[in-house]
N, C-alpha and C positions, 0 to 999 in steps of 0.2 A: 691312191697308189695300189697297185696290181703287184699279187701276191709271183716273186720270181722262182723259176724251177732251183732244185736242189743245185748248189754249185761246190768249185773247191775254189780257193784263196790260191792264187799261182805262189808255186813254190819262191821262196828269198833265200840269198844265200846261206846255205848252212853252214851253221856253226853250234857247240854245245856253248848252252844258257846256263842249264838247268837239268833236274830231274826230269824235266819233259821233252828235252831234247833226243829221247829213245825212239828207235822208228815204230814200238809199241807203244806211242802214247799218241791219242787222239783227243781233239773237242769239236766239239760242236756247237756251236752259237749259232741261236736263234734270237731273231729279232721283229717282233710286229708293232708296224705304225700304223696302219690303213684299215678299219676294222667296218664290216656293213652291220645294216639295220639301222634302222629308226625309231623315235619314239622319248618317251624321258628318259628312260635308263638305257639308253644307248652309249656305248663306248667312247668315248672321244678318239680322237687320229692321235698320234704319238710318231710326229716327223721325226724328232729326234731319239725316238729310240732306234730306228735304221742305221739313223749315223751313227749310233752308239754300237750296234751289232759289229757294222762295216767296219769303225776302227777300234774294237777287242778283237776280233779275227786276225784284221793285219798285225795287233801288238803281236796277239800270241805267238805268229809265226814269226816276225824279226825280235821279240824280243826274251821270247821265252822259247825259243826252236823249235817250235811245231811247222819246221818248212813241210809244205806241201799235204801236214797232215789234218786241217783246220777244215770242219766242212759248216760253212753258213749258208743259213737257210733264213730269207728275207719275205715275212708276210705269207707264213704255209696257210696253207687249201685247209687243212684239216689236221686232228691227229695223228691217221695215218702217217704223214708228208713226217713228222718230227722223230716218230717211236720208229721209225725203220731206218731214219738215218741215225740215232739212237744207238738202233742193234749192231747198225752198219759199225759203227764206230768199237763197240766191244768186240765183235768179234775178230777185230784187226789189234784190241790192243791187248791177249794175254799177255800176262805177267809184266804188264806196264802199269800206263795210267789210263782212265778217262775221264774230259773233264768234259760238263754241261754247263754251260751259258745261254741265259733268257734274259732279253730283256722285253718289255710289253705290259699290256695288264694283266694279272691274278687276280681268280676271283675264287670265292668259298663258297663250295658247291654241298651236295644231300655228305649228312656226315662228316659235313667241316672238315671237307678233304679237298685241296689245294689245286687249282685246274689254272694252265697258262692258257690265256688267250689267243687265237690264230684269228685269222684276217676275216674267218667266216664267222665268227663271235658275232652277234649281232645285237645281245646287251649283260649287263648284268648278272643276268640268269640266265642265259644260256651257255650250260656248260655242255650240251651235246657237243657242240661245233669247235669245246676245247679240249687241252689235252691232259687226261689226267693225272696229276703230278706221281701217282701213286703205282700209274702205269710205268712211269722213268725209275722210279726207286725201285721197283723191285726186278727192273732189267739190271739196272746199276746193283744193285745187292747179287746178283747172281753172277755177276762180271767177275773172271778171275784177274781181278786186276784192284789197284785202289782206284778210288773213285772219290772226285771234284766236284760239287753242283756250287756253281753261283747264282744267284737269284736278283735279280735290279726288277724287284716289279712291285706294286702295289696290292691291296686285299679290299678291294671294291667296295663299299656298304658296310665291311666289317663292322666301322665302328659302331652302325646303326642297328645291325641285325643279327649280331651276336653277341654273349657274353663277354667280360672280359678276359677271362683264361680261354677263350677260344683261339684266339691268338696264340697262345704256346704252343696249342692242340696241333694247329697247320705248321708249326716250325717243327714240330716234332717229326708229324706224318712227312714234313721235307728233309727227311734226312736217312738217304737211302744207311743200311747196317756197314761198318768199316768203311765209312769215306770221311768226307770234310764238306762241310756245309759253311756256305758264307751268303749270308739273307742282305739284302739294302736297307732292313729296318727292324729296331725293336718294338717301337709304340707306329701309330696310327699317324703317319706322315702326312701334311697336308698338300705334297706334292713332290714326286720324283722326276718331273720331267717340267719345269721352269719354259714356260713357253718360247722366249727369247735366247735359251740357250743354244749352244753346239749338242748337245748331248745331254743325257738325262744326269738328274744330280750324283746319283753312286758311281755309274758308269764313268762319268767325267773325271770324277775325282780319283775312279780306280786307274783310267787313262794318264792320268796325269803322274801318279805314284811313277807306272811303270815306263813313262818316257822322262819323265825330271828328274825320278828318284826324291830322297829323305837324305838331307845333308846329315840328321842325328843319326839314321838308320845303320843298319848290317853291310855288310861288304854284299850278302845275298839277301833275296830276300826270300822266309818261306811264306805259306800260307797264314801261319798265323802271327807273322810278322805283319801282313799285308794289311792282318783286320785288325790289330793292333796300332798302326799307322792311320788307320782312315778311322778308326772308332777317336781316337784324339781329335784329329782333323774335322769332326763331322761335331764335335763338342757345342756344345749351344743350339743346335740347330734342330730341327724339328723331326728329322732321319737321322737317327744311332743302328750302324750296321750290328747282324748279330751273327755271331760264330757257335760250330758246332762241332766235334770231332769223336771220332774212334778209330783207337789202336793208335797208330804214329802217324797216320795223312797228316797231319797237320804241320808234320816236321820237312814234307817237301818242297824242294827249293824251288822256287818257282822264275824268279830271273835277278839277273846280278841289277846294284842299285847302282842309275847312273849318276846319283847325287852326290854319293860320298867322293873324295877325293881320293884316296890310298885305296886300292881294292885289296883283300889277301888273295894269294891264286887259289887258295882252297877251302873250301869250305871246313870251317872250324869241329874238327871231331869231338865227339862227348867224350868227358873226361870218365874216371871211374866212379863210382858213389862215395862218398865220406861215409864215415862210419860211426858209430854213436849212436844212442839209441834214439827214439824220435820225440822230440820237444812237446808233439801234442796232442794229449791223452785219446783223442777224438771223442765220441759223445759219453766216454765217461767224464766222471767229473777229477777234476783235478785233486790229488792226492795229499797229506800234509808234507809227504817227504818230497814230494814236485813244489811246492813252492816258490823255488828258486823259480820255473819256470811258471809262474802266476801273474802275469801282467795284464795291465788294462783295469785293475781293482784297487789299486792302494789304497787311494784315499779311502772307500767304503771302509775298505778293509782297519784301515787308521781307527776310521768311524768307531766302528762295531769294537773293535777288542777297546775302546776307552767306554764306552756305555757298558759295557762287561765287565769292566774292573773299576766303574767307578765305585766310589767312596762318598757316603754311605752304599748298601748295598741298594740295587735299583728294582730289584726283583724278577721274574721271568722276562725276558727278551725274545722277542718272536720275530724271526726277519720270512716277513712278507716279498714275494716275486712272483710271476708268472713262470709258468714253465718253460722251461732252456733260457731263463736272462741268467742263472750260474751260481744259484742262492747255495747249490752242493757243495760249487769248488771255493764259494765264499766261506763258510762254512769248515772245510775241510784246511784245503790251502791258504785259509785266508786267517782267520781265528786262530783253529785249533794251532797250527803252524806257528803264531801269533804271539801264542800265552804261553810261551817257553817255559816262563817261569813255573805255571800252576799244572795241578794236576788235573787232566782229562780226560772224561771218559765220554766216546761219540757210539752211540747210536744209529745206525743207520735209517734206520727206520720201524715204529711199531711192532708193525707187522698182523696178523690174525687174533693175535693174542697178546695186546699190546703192555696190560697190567706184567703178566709172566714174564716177558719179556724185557719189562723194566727189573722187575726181583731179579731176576736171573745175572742180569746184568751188574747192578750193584751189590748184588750178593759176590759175585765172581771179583768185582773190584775192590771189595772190604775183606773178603777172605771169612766172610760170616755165613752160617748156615744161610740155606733157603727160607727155610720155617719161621725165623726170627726176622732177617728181612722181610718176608710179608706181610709180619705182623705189625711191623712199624710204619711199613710204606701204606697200608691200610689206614693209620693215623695220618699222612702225609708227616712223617719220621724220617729225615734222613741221616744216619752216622752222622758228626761228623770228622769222623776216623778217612770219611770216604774222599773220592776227587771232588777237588775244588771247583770244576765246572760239570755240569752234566748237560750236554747236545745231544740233541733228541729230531733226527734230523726228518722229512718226510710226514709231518704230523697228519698231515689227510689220510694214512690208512687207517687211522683211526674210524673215518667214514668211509675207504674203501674196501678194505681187507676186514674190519674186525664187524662181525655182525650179535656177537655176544655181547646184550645190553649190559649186563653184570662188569664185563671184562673192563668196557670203554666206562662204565662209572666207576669202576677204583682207580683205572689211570688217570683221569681231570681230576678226580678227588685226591689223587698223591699228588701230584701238581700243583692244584690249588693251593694246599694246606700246608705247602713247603713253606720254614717256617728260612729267617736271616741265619739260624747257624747252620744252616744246609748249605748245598752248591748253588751256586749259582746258576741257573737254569737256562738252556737258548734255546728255542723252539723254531724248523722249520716248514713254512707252509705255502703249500701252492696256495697264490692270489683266487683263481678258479672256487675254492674251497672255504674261504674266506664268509659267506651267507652262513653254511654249516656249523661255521665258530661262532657266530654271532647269535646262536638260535641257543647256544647253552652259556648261561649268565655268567658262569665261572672262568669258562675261555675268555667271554666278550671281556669281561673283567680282563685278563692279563694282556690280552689285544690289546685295549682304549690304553694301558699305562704304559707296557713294553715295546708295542710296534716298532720295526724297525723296517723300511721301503727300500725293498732290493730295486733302484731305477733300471730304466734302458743303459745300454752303455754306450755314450758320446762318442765320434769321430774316432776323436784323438785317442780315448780308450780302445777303442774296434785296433786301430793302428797297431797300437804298441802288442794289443795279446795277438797278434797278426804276425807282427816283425821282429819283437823283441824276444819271443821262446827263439825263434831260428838262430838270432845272434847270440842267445846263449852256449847255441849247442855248434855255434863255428859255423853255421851257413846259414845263406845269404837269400834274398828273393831275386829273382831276375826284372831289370829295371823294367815298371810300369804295372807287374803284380798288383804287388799292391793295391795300387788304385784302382784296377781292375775288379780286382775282389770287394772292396768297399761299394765299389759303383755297384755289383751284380747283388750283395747282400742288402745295402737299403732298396733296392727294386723288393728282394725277397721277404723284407722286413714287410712292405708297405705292404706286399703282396698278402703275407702271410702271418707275419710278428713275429718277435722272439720267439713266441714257443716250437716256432721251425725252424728259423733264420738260425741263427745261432746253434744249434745243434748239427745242422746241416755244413755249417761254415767251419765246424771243428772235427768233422769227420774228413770233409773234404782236404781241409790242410793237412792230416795225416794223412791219405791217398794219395796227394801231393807230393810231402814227404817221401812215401813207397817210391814212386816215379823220377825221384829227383836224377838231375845229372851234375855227377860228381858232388861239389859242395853247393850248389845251386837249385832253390824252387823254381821249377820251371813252368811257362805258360801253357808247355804239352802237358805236361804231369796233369793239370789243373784241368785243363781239356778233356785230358783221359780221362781224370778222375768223376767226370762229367759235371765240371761245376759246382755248384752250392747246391741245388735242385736236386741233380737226378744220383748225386755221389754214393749217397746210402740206399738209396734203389740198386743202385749197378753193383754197388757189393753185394747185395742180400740179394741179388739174381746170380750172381756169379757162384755164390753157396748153390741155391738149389741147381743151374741149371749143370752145374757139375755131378749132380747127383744120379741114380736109377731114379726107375719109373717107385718103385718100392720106396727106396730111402727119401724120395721127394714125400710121399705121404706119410711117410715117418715124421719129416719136417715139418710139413703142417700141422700134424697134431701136438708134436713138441712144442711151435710155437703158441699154437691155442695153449693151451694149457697154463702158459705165460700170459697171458691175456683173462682179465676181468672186468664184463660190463658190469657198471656200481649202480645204474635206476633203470625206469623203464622207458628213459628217452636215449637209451643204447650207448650212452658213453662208457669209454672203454680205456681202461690205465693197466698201469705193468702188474702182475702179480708174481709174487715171490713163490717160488715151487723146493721144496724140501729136494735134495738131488737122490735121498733117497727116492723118492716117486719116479728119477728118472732115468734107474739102472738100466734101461732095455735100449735107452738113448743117449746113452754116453758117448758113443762116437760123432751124432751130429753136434750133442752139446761142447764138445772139442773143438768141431769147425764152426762153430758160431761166436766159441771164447775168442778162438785166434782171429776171428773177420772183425772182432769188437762188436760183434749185434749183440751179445748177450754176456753179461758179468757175475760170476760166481763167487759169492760173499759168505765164510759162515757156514758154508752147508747150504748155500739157499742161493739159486739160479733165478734170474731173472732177465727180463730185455735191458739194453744199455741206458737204454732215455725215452722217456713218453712218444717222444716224436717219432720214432722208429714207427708208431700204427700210423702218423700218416706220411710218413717218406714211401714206404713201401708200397705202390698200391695192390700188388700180390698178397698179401697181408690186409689191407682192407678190404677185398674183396673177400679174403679165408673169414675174417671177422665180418662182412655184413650177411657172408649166405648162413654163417651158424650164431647171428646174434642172439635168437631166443633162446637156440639150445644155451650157448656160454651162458645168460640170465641162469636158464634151469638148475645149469649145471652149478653156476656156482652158489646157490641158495642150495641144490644140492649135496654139495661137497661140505659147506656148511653147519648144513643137519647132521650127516652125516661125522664129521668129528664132534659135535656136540655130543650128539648120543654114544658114539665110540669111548668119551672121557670122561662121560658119566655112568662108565658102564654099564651100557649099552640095556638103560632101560627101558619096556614097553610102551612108556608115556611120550615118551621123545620121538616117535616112530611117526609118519607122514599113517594119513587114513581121509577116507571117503575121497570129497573131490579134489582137496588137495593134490594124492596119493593117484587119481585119475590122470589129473592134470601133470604132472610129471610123468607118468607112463607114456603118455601120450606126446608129448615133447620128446623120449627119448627115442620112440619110435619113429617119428620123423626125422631123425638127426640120426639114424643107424651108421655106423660107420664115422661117424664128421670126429669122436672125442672120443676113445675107450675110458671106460669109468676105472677109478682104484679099486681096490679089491674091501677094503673099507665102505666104497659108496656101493658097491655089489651087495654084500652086507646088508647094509641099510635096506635095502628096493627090499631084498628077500625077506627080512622080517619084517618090513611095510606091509609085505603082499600076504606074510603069514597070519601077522594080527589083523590084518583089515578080512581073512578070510575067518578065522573065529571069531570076528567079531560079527561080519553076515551070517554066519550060520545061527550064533545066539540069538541076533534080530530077528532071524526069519522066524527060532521057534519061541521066541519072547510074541512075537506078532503073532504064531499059532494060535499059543493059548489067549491072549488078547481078544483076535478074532471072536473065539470058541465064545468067551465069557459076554462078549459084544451081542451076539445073536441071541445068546439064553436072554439076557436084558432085555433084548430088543423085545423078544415072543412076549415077556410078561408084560412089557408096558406097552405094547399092542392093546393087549388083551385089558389090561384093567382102562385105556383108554376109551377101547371098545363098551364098556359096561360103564364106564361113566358118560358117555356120549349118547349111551343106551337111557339112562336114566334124567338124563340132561332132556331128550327128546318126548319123554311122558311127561315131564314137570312141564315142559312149553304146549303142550297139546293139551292137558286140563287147563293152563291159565288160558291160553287162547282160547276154548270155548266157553270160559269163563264170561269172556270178553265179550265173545260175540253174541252171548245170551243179553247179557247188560244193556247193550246195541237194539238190538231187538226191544229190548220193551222202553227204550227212552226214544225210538224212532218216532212214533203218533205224536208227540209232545215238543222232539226236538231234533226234527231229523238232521240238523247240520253235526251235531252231538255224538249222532249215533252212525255217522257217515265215519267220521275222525275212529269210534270206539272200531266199527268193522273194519276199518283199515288197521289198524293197531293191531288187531284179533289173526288177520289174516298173515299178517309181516313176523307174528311171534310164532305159528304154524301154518298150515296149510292142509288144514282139514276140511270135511264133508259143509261140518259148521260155519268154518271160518268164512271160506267159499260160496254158501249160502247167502250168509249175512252182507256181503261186499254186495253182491247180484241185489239184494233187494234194499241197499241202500242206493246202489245206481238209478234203481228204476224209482225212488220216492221223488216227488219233484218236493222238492224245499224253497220254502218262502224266504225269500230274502230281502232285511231291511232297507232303508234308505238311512245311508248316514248323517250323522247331525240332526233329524228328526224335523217335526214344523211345530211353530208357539201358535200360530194362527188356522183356523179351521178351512181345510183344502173345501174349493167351491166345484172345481173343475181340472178333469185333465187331459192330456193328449200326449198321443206318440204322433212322433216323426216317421214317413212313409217307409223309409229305412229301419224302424224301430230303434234309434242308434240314438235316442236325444228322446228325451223326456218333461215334459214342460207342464208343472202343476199352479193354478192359481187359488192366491189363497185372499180368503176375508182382509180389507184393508188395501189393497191394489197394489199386490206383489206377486210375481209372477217368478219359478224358481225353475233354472233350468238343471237337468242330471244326465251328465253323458254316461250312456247305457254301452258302449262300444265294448268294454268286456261285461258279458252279463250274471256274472257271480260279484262284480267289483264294482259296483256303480261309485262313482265319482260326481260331487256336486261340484257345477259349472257356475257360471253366471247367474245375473239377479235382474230383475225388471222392472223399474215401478212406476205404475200410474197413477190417473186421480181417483179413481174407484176397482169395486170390485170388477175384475173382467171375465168374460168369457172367452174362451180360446181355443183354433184350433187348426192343423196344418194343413197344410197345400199335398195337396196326393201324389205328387212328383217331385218336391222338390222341400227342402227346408226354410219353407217360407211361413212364419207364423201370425197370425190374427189375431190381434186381441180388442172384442170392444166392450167399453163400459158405459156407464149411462150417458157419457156425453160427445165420445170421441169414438173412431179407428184407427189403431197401429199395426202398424205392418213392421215386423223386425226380419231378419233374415240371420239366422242362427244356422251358418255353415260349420262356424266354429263354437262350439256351445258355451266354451271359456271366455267367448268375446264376440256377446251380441250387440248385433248392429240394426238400430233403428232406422227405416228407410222413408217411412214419411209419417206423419200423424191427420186424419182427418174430422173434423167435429162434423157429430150427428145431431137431428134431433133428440130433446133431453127424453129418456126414458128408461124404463129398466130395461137390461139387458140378462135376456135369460142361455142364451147358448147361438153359436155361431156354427158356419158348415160351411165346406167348400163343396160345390160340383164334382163330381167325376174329372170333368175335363178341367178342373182349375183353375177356370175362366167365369164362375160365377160364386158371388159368395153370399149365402142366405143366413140371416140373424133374426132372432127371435126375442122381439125385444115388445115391453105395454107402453102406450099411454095415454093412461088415463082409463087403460079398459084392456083390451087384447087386438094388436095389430102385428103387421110382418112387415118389413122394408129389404127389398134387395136392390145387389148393387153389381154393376159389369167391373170386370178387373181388367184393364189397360197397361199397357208403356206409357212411361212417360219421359221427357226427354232427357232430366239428368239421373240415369242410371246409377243403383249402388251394386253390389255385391251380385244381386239375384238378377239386377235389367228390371224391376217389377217397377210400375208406377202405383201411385194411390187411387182406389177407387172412387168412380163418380156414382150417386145413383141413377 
C-alpha cells in the first residue's frame, strides 16, 4: 500500500456532539499499514490499522462534530508529512481542543523515547524514518488549547530489549503537559491488530463504544468515561488500555452514548463540594482520635489489643511490618484507641537519644523528678504509679538516629529488665531492621516471645479502608473507583510493595478528596491527583515549583536536613530536626505541614513517611548528588552534640585523618547543607587542637631528631673502632693460617691447600695471598679409593687419559674412571685365569689383556660396564708386557718359553661386531 497525500474527511452534517464540536477543535489521525524494508526485524503491514484510521476520522466527524475539521493522514512519507499537519491543526484550534490519533507501530528508540512508525519505517530500529513522539508533545504542550493524544499502537521488542519500568518511562514521555492521554495498553500485548479482523483490537472496540454506545453508561460520554468503559471491556484479555490526565482534559465530553435509552439534554453540572473535614489522613498515620475512620484493620487490631491485655502478663510485644503496611496507625488508631480502658503513654519514636527520651517521658507521666526516674529506669524500674501500657513506636532509630553506644545500652537494658509490675510494653519496628534486633540477644529475646506480624492487607481490607472512611464522612466513590484503584494499586504493589503502594494510595485518596465534586470521589480527581504513582510527586512539585529561584534552595536544604543516610550502602530514612534548627525556615516548613510532606510533632519536624525519598524523584536526586556529604554530615552532627553535652571537651574533638577527611567532604559539598552553629563549633576547635597538636609534634620530633643524630655519630663511631679492631684480630689469625699452610704443604699439600683457602677467606692479606698462589701451583697426589689387597703388576691409561685400568697379582684387572681428575671413581672389575699384562688401543678404548694362556680383548667405553669382545688362547707361556702399534693395527707381546721369545699378531674385523667393530686377533 502507497502512502496517500495529506487529505480532509468531507464535511457531515453539522450538529453539536460535544466539547469538540467548536470550529476550534481539530484532530488529526494518522494511520500506517504499508511499511518498507526487509530483513528479520522488518515491520509487518498492518491492513487494518487504515481501516481503523479511516473509520475514527469519520466517527469523529458524525459522531463527535469535528464536521470538516478532521484531517487523516494514511501511510505518511516521513515525519515531516505528520509534525506539520500536527502544527497545521494547533494553530487553527486556539482556545479549543486538539486531539491526536495514531494508529500503526511504536517503537522505543535512543532514550526510551517513543517514535510512531510511517510507511518509510523499514524495521525495528529505524526510528530515523519515524516520527518522534516527543516532537508531538511538545508542539501539543505549547498549544494554547487542551490537548487529546490517543494511541492504538504497539512498543516493538520492548518486551525483549528493555527493562521493565521502561514501559512507564514511554507513557510518561507520551504525555504531552495539560492534556489527556489514552494509551491501547498497559503490559506487553501480544497483539493489537488480530489478522482476520475489521480493525485493530483498541480501535475496534473504541469504534464500537462510539457507534453502539454502553447501555450502563452516561447520557455523554467524556474521556475518561471512554477509558473507563473499554478498561472493563478489555478485562481478561491481553491489552488493558491506560489513561493519563492533567488539569480537567479528562472531564471533556467527547460524544452523547447512543446506548442508553433516556438521554438528559444536558450535560450534568458539578454540584458544590460537601464539606467536613477529609476522612483520610494521607501518609500520615492515622490518629487515636481518627479511629472512627480506621478501617481495613479490625481484626489485627482485635488481635493486638487481646495479646496486650492478656492474663498472665505476656511481656514486651513488638509488632513487626514493612514500611507503609500501617504498623503507626495500628498502633495509634488501632490499640492505643483500643485500651479505652488503661492508661497510655505513646511514644513516637526514640529518637537520638532514645534512653532521655524514655526518662523524659515517664518522668513527665508519673509527675516524678527526672533524676529519680533515671535512676530506676537504669535498674529497668518502672513506677508502678505510671501508665499501664508504654508504646514505644519506630524502634529502629535506635539504629538510625541514636549513634551514642551508652545511650542505646541503657534503653534495651530498661527494656529488657522490665519487670510484670511495670506497663506493659509494645514495641514498633520496621521488618527492614529486623537483622539489627537479632544481633543484640536481649532484643532477639523479646522478638522470639512477643513478635507480633503486621501482614499485607487482603482485597477485602484494601476495600473497606478505600470506601468505608468516605462513608463515614457522608461521600461516596463514583461508580467503578473503586475497582479502579485496587486494580492500579496491586500493579503498584507487585511493582513496588507496601513500603510505596500503600503510602502512595493514602495520599492519593486525600488529593482525591481535595478534587472531589460535591459529595462524590471522582475519577478526574483521581486523574488529577495523578494516580497512586505520581500523587505525591505532583504535590511536592507543586510546593517547589510555586517557589523563587531563592526559596527553591531554601527547600532543598530544609529537606536534606530531614534526611539521614544510616550505612555506607547509602540508605536513607526520615530524620527528626529540633524546629528550633529550623527558625530561618519556617515559612517553607508551613507549606510542607499544609501539603502533608512533612509533620511537626513535639517540637520536632520531620518528612510525613519514608516513602516520601522514593515518590519524589526531585528528592532522590537532592539525596544521591549529596549522599557522602549527608553520611559526613551526619556522623558530623553527631560528634558534634556529643561533645557539645559533654562540655565540649578536647578529647571528643575529630583530629588527623579523620578531621582531613571531613574537611574534605565538606569542601566538596560547599553550599549543598549549611552546617549548625554547634557543628561550626566543632570543625573550629577540631582545626584548633589538631593545630596545637602539630606544632607540639613538629617540636616533639625536633628534639627527637636532635637526640637521633647525637646517637647516631656515637654509634658510628664506636662501630667504627670495633670493626677496626674486628679487622686486626682476623689479619693475625689469617696469617696464622697461612703460616701453618706453608709448612704442612711438603707432607700434605691437600691440607695445606684447605688451611690457604681458610687463611685467605678470614683476610686478604700479602700472606694470605701468597699462600693460596703457592698451593695452586703444588701439584698434589691424589689417592685411589678403596685402595688394592693384591700387588699391582701393570698399568695403563686410556688414549683419552679418562679410564684407568691396573692389573693386579691373581688375574684381576681393576678399572677407575678418571673423567673428574681430583675424584677418581672406581669402575668395573675383570677377571681372568692368570696374572695379565695390559694395554690400550691408541685411538680408541679398546683394552688387551694377555696371560700365560689366553688374549682378551674388552672394550671399556663405559668403564662402569665392561664389555668383553672375544677371548683367544695362546701358546702357554709367560707373559711379560703387551703393546699396541701407533696405528692400532698391530699388537706386540712379550711373552718366554722356555727361554726368551716374542709372538705378534695382526688385529682384524671380524664378522659379529660388539661395541668397538674389533674382531680377535689371528697370529
Amino acid at each position: 500500500m502507497t502512502g496517500s497525500p495529506l487529505r480532509r474527511i468531507a464535511p457531515r452534517s453539522g450538529r453539536r456532539t460535544g466539547d469538540l464540536s467548536g470550529v476550534n477543535c481539530h484532530a488529526i489521525v494518522v494511520g500506517t499499514g504499508c511499511y518498507g524494508g526487509s530483513g528479520q526485524e522488518v515491520l509487518s503491514d498492518l491492513p487494518s490499522a487504515v481501516r481503523s484510521a479511516r473509520a475514527v476520522a469519520a466517527a469523529l466527524e458524525e459522531k463527535c462534530g469535528l464536521d470538516g475539521r478532521v484531517t487523516a493522514i494514511i501511510d505518511p512519507r516521513g515525519p515531516t508529512e505528520v509534525l506539520a499537519a500536527v502544527q497545521a491543526a494547533i494553530d487553527a484550534s486556539e482556545g479549543g481542543v486538539v486531539l491526536f490519533y495514531f494508529v500503526g507501530h511504536g517503537l522505543v528508540g535512543p532514550g526510551q523515547q517513543l517514535y510512531l512508525a510511517t510507511s518509510k519505517t523499514s524495521s525495528v530500529v529505524d526510528t530515523v524514518h519515524a516520527v518522534p513522539f516527543d516532537q508531538v508533545s511538545k508542539r501539543l504542550a505549547d498549544a494554547v488549547a487542551s490537548t487529546v493524544v490517543v494511541l492504538d499502537c504497539c512498543f516493538s521488542g520492548l518486551a525483549q530489549v528493555a527493562p521493565r519500568e521502561s514501559y512507564r518511562e514511554v507513557l510518561a514521555s507520551a504525555r504531552p503537559e495539560g492534556s489527556f492521554l489514552l494509551a491501547s495498553a498497559t503490559h506487553y500485548a501480544a497483539s493489537f491488530a488480530p489478522p482476520s479482523a475489521e480493525h485493530t483490537l483498541f480501535s475496534g472496540e473504541f469504534l464500537r463504544l462510539l457507534t453502539e454506545g454502553d447501555p450502563g453508561g452516561p447520557s455523554w460520554f467524556t474521556l475518561l468515561d471512554v477509558y473507563r468503559i473499554l478498561d472493563h471491556r478489555f478485562q481478561g484479555s491481553a491489552a488493558r488500555p491506560h489513561s493519563d490526565g492533567v488539569g480537567r482534559a479528562s472531564d471533556l465530553v467527547l460524544a452523547r452514548n447512543p446506548g442508553r435509552r433516556v438521554h438528559d439534554t444536558t450535560v450534568v453540572p458539578e454540584t458544590e463540594q460537601g464539606g467536613g473535614p477529609c476522612p483520610y489522613p494521607g501518609m500520615r498515620p492515622f490518629l487515636p482520635e481518627q479511629h472512627h475512620l480506621f478501617f481495613g484493620r479490625e481484626e489485627l487490631t482485635r488481635s493486638l489489643v487481646r495479646l496486650v491485655t492478656a492474663d498472665p502478663h505476656p511481656g514486651p510485644v513488638v509488632l513487626v511490618g514493612a514500611s507503609g503496611a500501617g504498623k503507626s496507625s495500628l498502633l495509634r488508631a488501632g490499640l492505643v484507641a483500643g485500651l479505652e480502658n488503661e492508661r497510655v503513654l505513646l511514644i513516637l519514636g526514640p529518637g537520638a537519644r532514645p534512653f532521655r527520651s524514655l526518662v523524659e517521658s515517664w518522668a513527665t507521666a508519673t509527675g516524678r523528678p527526672f533524676g529519680e526516674v533515671e535512676r530506676d529506669l537504669v535498674t529497668g524500674w518502672f513506677s508502678p504509679l505510671g501508665p499501664d501500657v508504654l508504646v514505644i513506636d519506630q524502634l529502629e532509630e535506635i539504629f538510625t538516629e541514636c549513634q551514642d553506644l551508652e545511650e542505646r545500652e541503657l534503653f534495651v537494658r530498661a527494656l529488657a529488665a522490665a519487670g510484670p509490675d511495670g506497663p506493659r510494653i509494645v514495641l514498633g519496628l520496621r521488618a527492614d531492621f529486623y537483622d539489627q534486633v537479632l544481633n543484640d540477644t536481649r532484643l532477639e529475646a523479646i522478638v522470639r516471645s512477643g513478635q507480633f506480624t503486621v501482614s499485607a492487607m487482603s482485597d477485602a481490607e484494601l476495600r473497606a479502608a478505600v470506601e468505608r472512611p468516605a462513608e463515614q464522612a457522608g461521600l461516596r466513590l463514583e461508580d467503578g473507583l473503586s475497582d479502579h484503584i485496587l486494580r492500579e494499586l496491586r500493579q503498584e504493589r507487585a511493582d513496588e510493595g507496601d513500603a510505596v503502594a500503600l503510602p502512595f494510595l493514602a495520599h492519593a485518596l486525600r488529593q482525591t478528596w481535595a478534587g472531589r465534586r460535591g459529595t462524590t470521589l471522582t475519577f478526574t480527581a483521581f486523574q488529577a491527583a495523578g494516580g497512586i504513582r505520581a500523587s505525591v510527586a505532583r504535590t511536592a512539585d507543586e510546593v517547589h515549583d510555586g517557589l523563587g529561584a531563592t526559596d527553591r534552595r531554601r527547600l532543598r536544604e530544609l529537606l536534606l536536613r530531614m534526611v539521614l543516610v544510616v550505612d555506607d550502602r547509602g540508605r536513607a530514612v526520615r530524620r527528626r530536626v529540633p524546629v528550633t534548627e529550623l527558625d530561618k525556615a519556617v515559612d517553607l516548613l508551613g507549606l510542607l505541614t499544609a501539603a502533608r510532606l512533612v509533620v511537626v510533632d513535639q517540637d520536632e519536624a520531620q518528612l510525613c513517611h519514608d516513602s516520601l525519598l522514593h515518590a519524589w524523584p526531585r528528592l532522590q536526586d537532592w539525596i544521591t548528588e549529596n549522599r557522602a556529604g549527608l553520611l559526613v554530615r551526619r556522623r558530623l552532627g553527631d560528634a558534634a552534640d556529643g561533645w557539645h553535652e559533654a562540655g565540649r571537651p578536647e578529647s571528643g574533638l575529630y583530629g588527623g585523618d579523620q578531621l582531613a577527611s571531613v574537611r574534605a567532604q565538606l569542601d566538596q559539598n560547599v553550599g549543598a547543607l549549611p552546617m549548625r552553629r554547634v557543628e561550626h563549633d566543632f570543625i573550629d576547635a577540631s582545626h584548633r587542637a589538631e593545630h596545637r597538636r602539630t606544632k607540639w609534634r613538629r617540636i616533639v620530633f625536633s628534639i627527637v631528631t636532635v637526640l637521633a643524630l647525637i646517637a647516631t655519630t656515637f654509634a658510628v663511631q664506636a662501630r667504627s673502632a670495633q670493626q677496626e679492631a674486628e679487622g686486626r684480630a682476623a689479619v693475625s689469625i689469617a696469617n696464622e693460617i697461612a703460616a701453618q699452610a706453608d709448612v704442612m704443604r711438603t707432607r700434605d699439600p691437600q691440607t695445606a691447600l684447605r688451611l690457604s683457602l681458610a687463611a685467605y677467606r678470614t683476610a686478604e692479606t700479602p700472606a694470605t695471598r701468597s699462600s693460596l698462589y703457592a698451593a695452586y701451583l703444588t701439584e698434589a697426589p691424589i689417592g685411589l679409593p678403596g685402595g688394592h689387597r693384591a700387588a699391582v703388576l701393570n698399568l695403563a691409561f686410556s688414549h683419552d687419559g679418562d679410564v684407568l685400568a691396573t692389573s693386579q697379582v691373581g688375574g684381576s684387572i681393576q678399572l677407575w674412571d678418571l673423567s673428574r681428575r681430583n675424584v677418581p671413581v672406581k669402575a668395573g672389575a675383570l677377571k681372568l685365569r692368570g696374572s695379565a699384562a695390559i694395554a690400550f688401543h691408541p685411538r680408541s678404548r679398546l683394552l688387551a689383556a694377555q696371560t700365560a694362556t689366553d688374549l682378551t680383548l674388552w672394550d671399556v667405553s663405559e668403564p662402569e660396564r665392561p664389555e668383553r669382545l672375544s677371548v683367544r688362547e695362546i701358546p702357554k707361556g709367560m707373559t711379560y708386557t703387551v703393546a699396541f702399534a701407533p696405528d692400532g693395527r698391530t699388537l706386540a707381546a712379550g711373552v718366554t718359553r722356555g727361554g726368551f721369545g716374542c709372538g705378534m699378531c695382526r688385529i682384524r674385523r671380524f664378522r659379529h661386531a660388539g661395541r668397538t667393530g674389533r674382531s680377535l686377533p689371528k697370529p
